[in-house]
N, C-alpha and C positions, 0 to 999 in steps of 0.2 A: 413796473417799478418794483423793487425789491424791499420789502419793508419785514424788518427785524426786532422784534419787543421781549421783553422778559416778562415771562408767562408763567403762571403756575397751574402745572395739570396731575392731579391726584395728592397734589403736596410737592413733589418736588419743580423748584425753581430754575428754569436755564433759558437759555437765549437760542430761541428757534424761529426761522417763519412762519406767519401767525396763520398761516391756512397747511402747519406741519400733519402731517396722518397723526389720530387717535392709536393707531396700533406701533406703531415708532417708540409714542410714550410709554405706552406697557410693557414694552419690550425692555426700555430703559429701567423701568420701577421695577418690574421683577429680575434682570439681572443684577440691579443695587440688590436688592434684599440675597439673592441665591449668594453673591460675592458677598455680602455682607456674613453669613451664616457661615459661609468655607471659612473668609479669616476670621470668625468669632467661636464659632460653634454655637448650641445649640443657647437660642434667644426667647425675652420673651416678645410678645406686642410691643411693649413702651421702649423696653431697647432695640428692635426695630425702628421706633420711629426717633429714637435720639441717636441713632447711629447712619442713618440711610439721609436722614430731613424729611419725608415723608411725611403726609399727615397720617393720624391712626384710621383713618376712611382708607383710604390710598393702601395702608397696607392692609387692611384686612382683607380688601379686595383683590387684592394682590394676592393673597397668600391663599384666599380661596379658590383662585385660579393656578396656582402653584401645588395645590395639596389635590385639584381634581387631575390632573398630569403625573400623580404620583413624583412630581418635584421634591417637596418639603412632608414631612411627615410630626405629630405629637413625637415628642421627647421629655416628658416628664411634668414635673412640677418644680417650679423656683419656692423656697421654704426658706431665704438665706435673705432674702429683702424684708423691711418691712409692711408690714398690711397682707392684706390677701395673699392665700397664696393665687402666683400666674402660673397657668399653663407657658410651659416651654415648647421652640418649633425648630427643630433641625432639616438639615439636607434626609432625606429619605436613605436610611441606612442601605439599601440593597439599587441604589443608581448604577453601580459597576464600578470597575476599578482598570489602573492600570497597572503594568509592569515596567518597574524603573533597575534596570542592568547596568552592571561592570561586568564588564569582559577586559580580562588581561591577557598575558599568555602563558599563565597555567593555571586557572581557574575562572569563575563563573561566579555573582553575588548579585542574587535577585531577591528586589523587593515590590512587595505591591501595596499599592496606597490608592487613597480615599479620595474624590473629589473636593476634603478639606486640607488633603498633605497630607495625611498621617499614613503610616507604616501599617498596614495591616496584618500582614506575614512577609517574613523575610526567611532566604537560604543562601546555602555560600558551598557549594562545593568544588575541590579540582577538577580539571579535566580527564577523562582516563586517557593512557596511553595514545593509543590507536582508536579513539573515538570522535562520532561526529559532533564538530562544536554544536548546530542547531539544532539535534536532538539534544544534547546533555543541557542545553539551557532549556529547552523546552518542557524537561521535566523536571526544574528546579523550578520552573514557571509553575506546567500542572502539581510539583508537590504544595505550592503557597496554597495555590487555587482550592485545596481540599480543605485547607481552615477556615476561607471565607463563604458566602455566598452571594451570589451574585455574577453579570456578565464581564472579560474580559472585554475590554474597548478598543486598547490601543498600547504600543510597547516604545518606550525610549531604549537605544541601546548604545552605550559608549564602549570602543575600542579606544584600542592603542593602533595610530597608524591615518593614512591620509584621506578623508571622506571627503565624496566629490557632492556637489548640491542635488544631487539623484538620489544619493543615501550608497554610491558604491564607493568599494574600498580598494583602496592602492596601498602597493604593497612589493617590493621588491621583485615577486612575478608579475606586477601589473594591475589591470583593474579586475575589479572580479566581476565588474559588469552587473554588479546590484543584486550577485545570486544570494550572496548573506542574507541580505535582507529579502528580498522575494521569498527563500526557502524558510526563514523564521515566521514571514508573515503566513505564509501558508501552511505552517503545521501550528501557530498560535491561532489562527483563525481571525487575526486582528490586522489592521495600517500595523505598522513596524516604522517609526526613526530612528535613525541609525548617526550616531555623533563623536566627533573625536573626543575622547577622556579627557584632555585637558583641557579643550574649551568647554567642556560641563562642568570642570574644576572651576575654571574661573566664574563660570558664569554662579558656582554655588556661592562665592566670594563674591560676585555681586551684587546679590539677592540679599544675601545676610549674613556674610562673613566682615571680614577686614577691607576687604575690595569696599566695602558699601558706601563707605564714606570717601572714596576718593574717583574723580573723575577719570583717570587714565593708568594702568595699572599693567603689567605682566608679571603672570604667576609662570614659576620652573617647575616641573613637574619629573622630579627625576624616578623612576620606577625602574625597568628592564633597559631602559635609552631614556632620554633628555628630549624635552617638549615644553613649549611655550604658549600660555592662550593669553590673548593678546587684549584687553581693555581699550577701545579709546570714546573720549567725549561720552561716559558710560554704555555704551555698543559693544558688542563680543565682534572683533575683527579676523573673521573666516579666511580672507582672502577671493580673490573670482576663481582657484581652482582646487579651495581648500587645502593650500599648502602653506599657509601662512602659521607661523610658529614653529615650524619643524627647523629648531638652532640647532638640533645635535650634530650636524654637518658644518656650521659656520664654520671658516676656515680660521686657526687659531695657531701662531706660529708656538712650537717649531713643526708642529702636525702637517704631515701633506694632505693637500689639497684631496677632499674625498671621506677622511678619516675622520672615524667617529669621534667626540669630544667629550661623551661622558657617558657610561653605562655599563652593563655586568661585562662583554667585554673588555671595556678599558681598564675596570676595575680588576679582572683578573690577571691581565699583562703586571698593573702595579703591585698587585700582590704579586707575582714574582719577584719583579725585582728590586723587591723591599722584605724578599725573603718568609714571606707571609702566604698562606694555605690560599692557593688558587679556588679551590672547590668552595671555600665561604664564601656567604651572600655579602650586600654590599653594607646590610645593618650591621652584619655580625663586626665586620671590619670597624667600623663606627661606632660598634658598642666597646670595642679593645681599646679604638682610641680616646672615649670618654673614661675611662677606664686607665687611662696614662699608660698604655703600650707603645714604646718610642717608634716602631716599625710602622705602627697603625697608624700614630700622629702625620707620621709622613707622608704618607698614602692619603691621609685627609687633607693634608695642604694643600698637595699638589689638586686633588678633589676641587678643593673651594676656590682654589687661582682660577681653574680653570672654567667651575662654573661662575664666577665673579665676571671673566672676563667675556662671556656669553652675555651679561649682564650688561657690563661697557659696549659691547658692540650694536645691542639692541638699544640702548638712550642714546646714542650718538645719532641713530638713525628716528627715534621716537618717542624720544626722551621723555618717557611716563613719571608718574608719581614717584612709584614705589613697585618693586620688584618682591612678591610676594613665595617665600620658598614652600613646596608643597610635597607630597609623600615623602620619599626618602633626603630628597633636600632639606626639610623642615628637621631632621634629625638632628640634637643641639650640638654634640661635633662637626656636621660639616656644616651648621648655621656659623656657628664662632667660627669655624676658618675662613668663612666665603666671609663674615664680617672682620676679621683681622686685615685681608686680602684688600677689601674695600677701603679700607683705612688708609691703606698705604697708597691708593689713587685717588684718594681725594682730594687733594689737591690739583691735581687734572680734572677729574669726573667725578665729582660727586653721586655716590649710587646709596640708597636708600635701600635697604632689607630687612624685608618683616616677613615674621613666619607664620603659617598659613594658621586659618583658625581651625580647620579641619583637619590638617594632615593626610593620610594615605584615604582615609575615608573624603575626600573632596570628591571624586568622580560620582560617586552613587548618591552624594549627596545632591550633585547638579543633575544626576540624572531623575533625582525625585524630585525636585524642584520641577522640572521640567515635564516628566508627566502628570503631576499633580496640575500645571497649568494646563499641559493639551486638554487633559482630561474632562477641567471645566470646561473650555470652548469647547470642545463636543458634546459633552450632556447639557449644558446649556443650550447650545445652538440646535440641540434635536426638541428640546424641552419648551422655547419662547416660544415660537412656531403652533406647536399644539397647542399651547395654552391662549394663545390668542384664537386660534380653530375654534375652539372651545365656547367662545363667546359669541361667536357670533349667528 
C-alpha cells in the first residue's frame, strides 16, 4: 500500500512517502539554501530560514555541511539590520564560472559569469580576416579568465544559423558535424553548448524580458538575415531538427520561391534602387530614415511590409501573443514601419508588436542566462553528493 503524509524533516514541509531516504531530504534542504544564495546573494541565518521555510536547526546544519564541501563561504557582516550585527554566508566565491558567447559573423562577445548570474569579465572583439573562429574565441575566453580566479566549468555558445540537438551546425555547406563545438570544447578544456542566437534571444525574454509575462510569443531577430525563436505554452520551440524559426526564406509574393526576405543582402539591392550607398549597414539606413531622408523612408517601408508580413504568416500558422522585434528590428524606424504596416492589416489579422527589452544585446543576454543556470546544476550536482559523503 502506498501511503503518502506531509512530513516535516529539518524544517522544510512536503508531501513524500513516509519511509522517503534521509539523504533525498538533504539534498533538497541544501539545494533550497545554494538556490536560495544564487538568486539573493550573500544572506544571513534568519534570512535563510524566512526565505527557504527551514527551520534555523535545519539550516545550520545545512550550511555546515555546505561550508565543509567548500559550497558556501563567510561574506561579511550585515550592519544594516537592527540588533546584533549577523554574520553573512554567500556561494564560495572561487566554485568556477562559465563562458556565456555571441558569436555573429564578424565578431565574438564573451562573458563569464558566476554561479549567481553576474558578469564577472566580459570582451568583445572582431574576428581577423583569415583567422580561426575557435581560437579567436578561445582567447577572448582565456583573456576574461586572467581577471577571475577560479575553474572554467562549462561554455554556452550562440550562433547565427541551424543547430542540430548534437550541438552541430548547418549551414549552407551543410553540417559541420559537431567540429565547432568538439574543437572549442577541447582547446577551452570544458562541455561546450552550442545554441541558435535567437532562440537565447528569446529565451532572454522569457526569463526576464517582455516575453515574461505572456505565454506564447515570437521574437524577429533581424541582424546579418532574419530569424525567429519561437515561444509556445511558455517552452522555447526548437523544432525535432532545429530548423524551426528560420522565416527568412518564407515565401512572400512578389519574391520567388527560395529568396531571402530580409537581410544585408536585401538591404543592399534596396539601397540601389532607391538610390542610396549600397556599402552602408542596415542601421545606417535607419538611422537616415529616423532622420527624415525620403530615399531611406522608402527602403524602411518596404523593410517593415515585409517584416510585418513574416509576422502574418507566422500567426496564421501559430497565432502567438505578441511578436517581439529584437536587434536591428527593435530600431524605432523600422519598429513604426512594421507598426504602420500592421495597421493596415488589421482588420484581416490583427498582429501585436513590441520591441524587445534587450535589443541587439538579447543573444549574450540568453546566453548568460543560460550558463549561469547550467552552471548551478553542475556545481550543485558535484557539490550535494559530497556533502552528503560527508556525513556519513
Amino acid at each position: 500500500m502506498s501511503s503518502w503524509a506531509h512530513v516535516e524533516s529539518g524544517g522544510i514541509i512536503l508531501a513524500r512517502p513516509l519511509a522517503g531516504p534521509q539523504t533525498l531530504l538533504r539534498t533538497l534542504n541544501g539545494r533550497a539554501i545554494l538556490e536560495t544564495l544564487a538568486r539573493r546573494g550573500p544572506l544571513t541565518r534568519a534570512e535563510l530560514v524566512a526565505e527557504t521555510g527551514l527551520s534555523r536547526t535545519a539550516v545550520t546544519q545545512v550550511l555546515r555541511m555546505l561550508e565543509a564541501s567548500s559550497a558556501v563561504a563567510a561574506a561579511g557582516v550585515d550592519r544594516d539590520t537592527r540588533g546584533p550585527a549577523a554574520g553573512l554566508v554567500a556561494l564560495h566565491p572561487q566554485l568556477g564560472f562559465a563562458a556565456a558567447v555571441h558569436v555573429d559573423a564578424h565578431a565574438a562577445h564573451v562573458a563569464l559569469v558566476d554561479p549567481a548570474g553576474a558578469v564577472r569579465a566580459e570582451t568583445h572583439a572582431a574576428f581577423p580576416p583569415r583567422g580561426d573562429r575557435v581560437q579567436h574565441i578561445a582567447s577572448l575566453v582565456d583573456a576574461c579568465r586572467r581577471t577571475v580566479n577560479g575553474p572554467l566549468l562549462l561554455a554556452v555558445v550562440g550562433i547565427p544559423g541551424i543547430v542540430t540537438a548534437d550541438g552541430g551546425i548547418r549551414d549552407d555547406q551543410g553540417p559541420d558535424g559537431g567540429a565547432f563545438k568538439n574543437g572549442l570544447a577541447v582547446r577551452l578544456g570544458c562541455p561546450v553548448r552550442v545554441e541558435n542566437d535567437v532562440n537565447l534571444a528569446a529565451l532572454a525574454e522569457l526569463s526576464e524580458g517582455t516575453g515574461a509575462g505572456l505565454s506564447s510569443f515570437a521574437l524577429l531577430l533581424l541582424d546579418d538575415g532574419l530569424g525567429a525563436g519561437i515561444v509556445i505554452d511558455g517552452s522555447l520551440h526548437r523544432g525535432f531538427s532545429g530548423v524551426a524559426g528560420e522565416v527568412m526564406y518564407l515565401p512572400q509574393s512578389p519574391l520567388p520561391i527560395g529568396a531571402p526576405v530580409l537581410g544585408d543582402a536585401v538591404v543592399r539591392d534596396l539601397a540601389l534602387a532607391h538610390g542610396r550607398d549600397p556599402d552602408e549597414t542596415i542601421d545606417q539606413h535607419l538611422d537616415a530614415a529616423w532622420a527624415g531622408d525620403a530615399a531611406a523612408l522608402a527602403m524602411t517601408a518596404e523593410m517593415g511590409r515585409r517584416l510585418t508580413l513574416i509576422a502574418g504568416s507566422i500567426a496564421l500558422v501559430l497565432d502567438p501573443e505578441a511578436f517581439l522585434l529584437s536587434g536591428t528590428a527593435a530600431h524605432p524606424a523600422l519598429a513604426r514601419a512594421a507598426a504602420e504596416f500592421a495597421e493596415e492589416l488589421a482588420p484581416q489579422l490583427p498582429l501585436t508588436l513590441v520591441v524587445s527589452s534587450f535589443g541587439p544585446e538579447a543573444p549574450l543576454v540568453g546566453a548568460v542566462g543560460e550558463a549561469a543556470s547550467a552552471l548551478r546544476a553542475s556545481v550543485f550536482a558535484r557539490l550535494l553528493p559530497a556533502s552528503d559523503r560527508s556525513r556519513k
